[in-house]
C-alpha positions in Angstrom: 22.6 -17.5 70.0 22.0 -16.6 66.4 24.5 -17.6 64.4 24.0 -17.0 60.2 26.6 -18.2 57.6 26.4 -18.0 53.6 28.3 -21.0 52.0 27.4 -19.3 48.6 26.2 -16.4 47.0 22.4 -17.9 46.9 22.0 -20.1 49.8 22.6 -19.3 54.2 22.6 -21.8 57.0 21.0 -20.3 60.3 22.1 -21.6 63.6 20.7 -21.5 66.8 22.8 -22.7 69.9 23.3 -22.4 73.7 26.6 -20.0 73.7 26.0 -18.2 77.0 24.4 -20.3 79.6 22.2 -20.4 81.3 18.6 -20.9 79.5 16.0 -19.0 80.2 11.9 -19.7 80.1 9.1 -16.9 80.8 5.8 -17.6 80.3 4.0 -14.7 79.0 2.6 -13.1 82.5 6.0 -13.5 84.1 7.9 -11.9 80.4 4.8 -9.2 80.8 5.8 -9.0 84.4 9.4 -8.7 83.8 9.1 -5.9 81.1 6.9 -3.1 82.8 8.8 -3.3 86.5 12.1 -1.5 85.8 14.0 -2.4 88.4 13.3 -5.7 87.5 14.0 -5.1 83.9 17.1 -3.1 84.7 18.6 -6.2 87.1 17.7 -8.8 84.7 19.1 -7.2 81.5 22.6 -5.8 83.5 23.1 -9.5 84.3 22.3 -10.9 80.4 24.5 -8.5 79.1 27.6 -11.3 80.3 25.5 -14.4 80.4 22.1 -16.2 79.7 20.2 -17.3 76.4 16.6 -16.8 76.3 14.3 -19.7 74.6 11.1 -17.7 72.8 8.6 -19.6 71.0 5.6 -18.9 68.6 3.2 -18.2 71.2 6.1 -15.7 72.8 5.6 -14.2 69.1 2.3 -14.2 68.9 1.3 -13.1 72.7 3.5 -10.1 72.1 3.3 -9.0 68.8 -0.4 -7.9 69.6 0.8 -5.4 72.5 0.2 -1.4 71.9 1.2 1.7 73.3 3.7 2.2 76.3 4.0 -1.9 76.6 4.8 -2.3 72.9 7.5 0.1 73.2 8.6 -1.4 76.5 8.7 -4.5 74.9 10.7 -3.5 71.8 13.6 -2.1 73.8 13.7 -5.3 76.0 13.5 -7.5 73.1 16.1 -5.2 71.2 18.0 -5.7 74.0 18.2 -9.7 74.2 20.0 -8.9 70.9 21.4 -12.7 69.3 21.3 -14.4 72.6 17.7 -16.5 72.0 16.8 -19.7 70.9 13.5 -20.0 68.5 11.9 -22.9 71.4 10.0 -26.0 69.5 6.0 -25.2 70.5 5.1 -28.8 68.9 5.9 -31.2 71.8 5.3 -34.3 69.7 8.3 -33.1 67.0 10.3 -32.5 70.3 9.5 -36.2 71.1 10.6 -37.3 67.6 14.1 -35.9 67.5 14.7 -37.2 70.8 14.0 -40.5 69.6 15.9 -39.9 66.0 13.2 -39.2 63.9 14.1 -36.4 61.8 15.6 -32.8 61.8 19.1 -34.8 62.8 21.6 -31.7 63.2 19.1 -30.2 65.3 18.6 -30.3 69.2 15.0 -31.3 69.8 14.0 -28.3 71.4 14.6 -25.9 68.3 12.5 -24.7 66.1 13.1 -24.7 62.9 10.0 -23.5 61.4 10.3 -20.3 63.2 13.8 -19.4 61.8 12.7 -20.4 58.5 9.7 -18.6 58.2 11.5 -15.6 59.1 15.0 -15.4 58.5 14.8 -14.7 54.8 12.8 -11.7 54.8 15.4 -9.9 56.8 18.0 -9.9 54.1 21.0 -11.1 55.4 20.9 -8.8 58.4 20.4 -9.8 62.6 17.2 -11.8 63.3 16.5 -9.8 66.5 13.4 -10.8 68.4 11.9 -7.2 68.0 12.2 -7.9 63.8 10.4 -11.1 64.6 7.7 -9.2 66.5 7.5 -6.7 63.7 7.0 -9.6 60.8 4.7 -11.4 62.6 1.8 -8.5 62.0 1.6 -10.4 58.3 0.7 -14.0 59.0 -1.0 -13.7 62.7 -3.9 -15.9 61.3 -1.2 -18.5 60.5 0.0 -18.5 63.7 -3.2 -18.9 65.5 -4.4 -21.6 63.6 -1.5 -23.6 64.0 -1.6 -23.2 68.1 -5.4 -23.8 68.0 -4.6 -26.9 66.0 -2.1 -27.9 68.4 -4.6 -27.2 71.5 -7.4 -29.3 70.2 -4.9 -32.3 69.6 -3.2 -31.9 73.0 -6.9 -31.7 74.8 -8.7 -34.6 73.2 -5.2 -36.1 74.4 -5.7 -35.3 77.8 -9.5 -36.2 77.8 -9.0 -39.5 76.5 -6.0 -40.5 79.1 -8.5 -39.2 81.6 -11.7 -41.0 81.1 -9.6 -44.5 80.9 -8.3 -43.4 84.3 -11.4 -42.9 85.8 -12.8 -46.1 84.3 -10.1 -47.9 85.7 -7.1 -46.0 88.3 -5.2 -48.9 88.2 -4.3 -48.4 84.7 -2.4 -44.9 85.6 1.1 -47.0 86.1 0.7 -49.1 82.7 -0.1 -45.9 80.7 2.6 -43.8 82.9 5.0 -46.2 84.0 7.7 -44.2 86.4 11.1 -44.5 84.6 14.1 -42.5 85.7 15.6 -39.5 84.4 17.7 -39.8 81.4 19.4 -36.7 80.4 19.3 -37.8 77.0 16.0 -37.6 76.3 14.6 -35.0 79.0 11.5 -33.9 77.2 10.3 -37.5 76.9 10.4 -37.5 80.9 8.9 -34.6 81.5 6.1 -35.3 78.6 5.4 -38.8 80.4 5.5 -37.3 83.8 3.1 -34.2 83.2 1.0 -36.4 81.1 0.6 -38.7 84.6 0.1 -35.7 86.6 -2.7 -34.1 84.4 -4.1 -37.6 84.5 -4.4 -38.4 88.0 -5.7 -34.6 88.2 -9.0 -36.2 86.6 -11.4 -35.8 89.4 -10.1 -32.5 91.2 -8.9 -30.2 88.1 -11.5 -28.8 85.4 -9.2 -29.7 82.1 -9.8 -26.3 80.6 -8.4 -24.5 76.8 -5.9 -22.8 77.7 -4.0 -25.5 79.7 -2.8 -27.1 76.6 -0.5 -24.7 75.6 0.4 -24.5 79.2 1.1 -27.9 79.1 2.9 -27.8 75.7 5.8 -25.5 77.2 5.7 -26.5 80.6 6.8 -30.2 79.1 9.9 -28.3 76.5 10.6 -25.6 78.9 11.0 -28.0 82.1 13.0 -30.1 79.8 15.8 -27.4 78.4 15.8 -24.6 80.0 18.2 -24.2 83.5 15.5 -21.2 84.6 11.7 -22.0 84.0 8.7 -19.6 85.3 5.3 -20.8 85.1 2.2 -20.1 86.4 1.5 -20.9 90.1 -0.2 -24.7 88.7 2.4 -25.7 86.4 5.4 -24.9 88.7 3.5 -27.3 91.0 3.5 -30.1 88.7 6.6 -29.8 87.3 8.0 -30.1 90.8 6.6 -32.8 91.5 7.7 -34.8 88.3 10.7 -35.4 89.9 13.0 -33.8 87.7 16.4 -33.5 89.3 17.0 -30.1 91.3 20.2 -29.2 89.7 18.3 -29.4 86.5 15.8 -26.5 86.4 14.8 -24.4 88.9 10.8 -23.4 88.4 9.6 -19.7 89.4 6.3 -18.0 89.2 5.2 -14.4 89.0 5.4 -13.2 92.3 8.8 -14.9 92.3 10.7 -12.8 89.8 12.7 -11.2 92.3 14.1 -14.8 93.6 14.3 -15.5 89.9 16.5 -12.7 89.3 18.5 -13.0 92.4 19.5 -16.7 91.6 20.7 -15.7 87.9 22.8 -12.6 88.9 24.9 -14.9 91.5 24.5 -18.5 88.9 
């Protein structure tokens, strides 16, 4: 939830917590998926009008804010309809890492994003930070946007690329650069980040490392980690399955599985 409080006249403090359980994680096909089916729409919203917080990051803002016609206005009642119950989700995986470990931004949980909050709160002037007002601001700095995800895509690929070609130089090295550690609850994004990094990895020889997977990648790793209700695409719920994340965790969907999705949060 959204939470804003103005300790003076010329400064606020914007807060961003897990109020109503449980977390929620679309990707953009399932959220796409979700929004122009109504009787989906209409079972899903009924059931987050009592419960349920959903985590929406930059590409969420981006991927949507550049929708038209009948889906844009689809999407603006949704959106308008999720009212304060979201979470701005961290897209930087790496600054996710860091504040697990410590490393900065200490009164925040390491799956927040700050940056989003900040780059939009202020120009709302003191009234709700609604997703569809974040939708609606984001027409002015797009480019911004897109550069920062395309930065993020060529960092996490030459990642990926380089893990790879030392594994195929030598497999046996997949354990000392991986090593399989257990679960700590703690620290679930470094994991799920380790895990999906050994997965990807080992994937060297039968999976085509292509653009787009990075960002796949990016919220597969923070989603998996916070969220109790994840959907993915059909690859990425495979892999985060088979990290071995505990069950009672997160349970992992895909498109075609909305309905299962759906059925599992009206009766959490």
């Amino acid at each position: 939830m959204i939470r804003v409080s103005e300790p003076s006249p010329d400064s606020f403090i914007v807060e961003a917590s897990l109020e109503r359980p449980p977390s929620i994680y679309l990707d953009h096909d399932s959220f796409d998926e979700l929004v122009r089916r109504d009787p989906l729409r209409d079972r899903f919203l009924n059931a987050f009008r009592s419960k349920g917080t959903l985590l929406f990051s930059w590409t969420h803002v981006l991927d949507l804010s550049s929708a038209q016609g009948r889906t844009a206005d689809l999407l603006r009642s949704f959106l308008e309809s999720i009212g304060p119950f979201w979470i701005p989700l961290e897209m930087n995986p790496f600054q996710m890492l860091r504040k697990e470990h410590g490393i900065g931004a200490e009164n925040s949980s390491p799956c927040v994003s700050e940056t989003l909050l900040r780059a939009y709160y202020p120009y709302i002037h003191g009234g709700p930070l609604t997703l569809a007002k974040i939708i609606d601001l984001n027409a002015t700095d797009r480019d911004a946007v897109q550069h920062e995800l395309a930065r993020l895509k060529t960092e996490i690929t030459a990642m990926i690329e380089r893990w790879r070609a030392e594994y195929v130089a030598d497999p046996a090295r997949l354990d000392r650069m991986f090593p399989r550690l257990p679960f700590d609850a703690a620290k679930p994004g470094t994991f799920v980040f380790r895990e999906l990094g050994r997965i990807a990895t080992r994937e060297a020889r039968s999976h085509a490392w292509q653009p787009n997977d990075a960002v796949d990648f990016v919220h597969a790793i923070v989603a998996a980690a916070y969220a109790r209700f994840v959907a993915l695409d059909r690859h990425w719920k495979r892999r985060v399955l088979e990290t071995g994340l505990p069950p009672d965790h997160v349970s992992v969907y895909y498109k075609p599985e909305l309905d299962s999705f759906i059925g599992d949060f009206e009766h959490l």
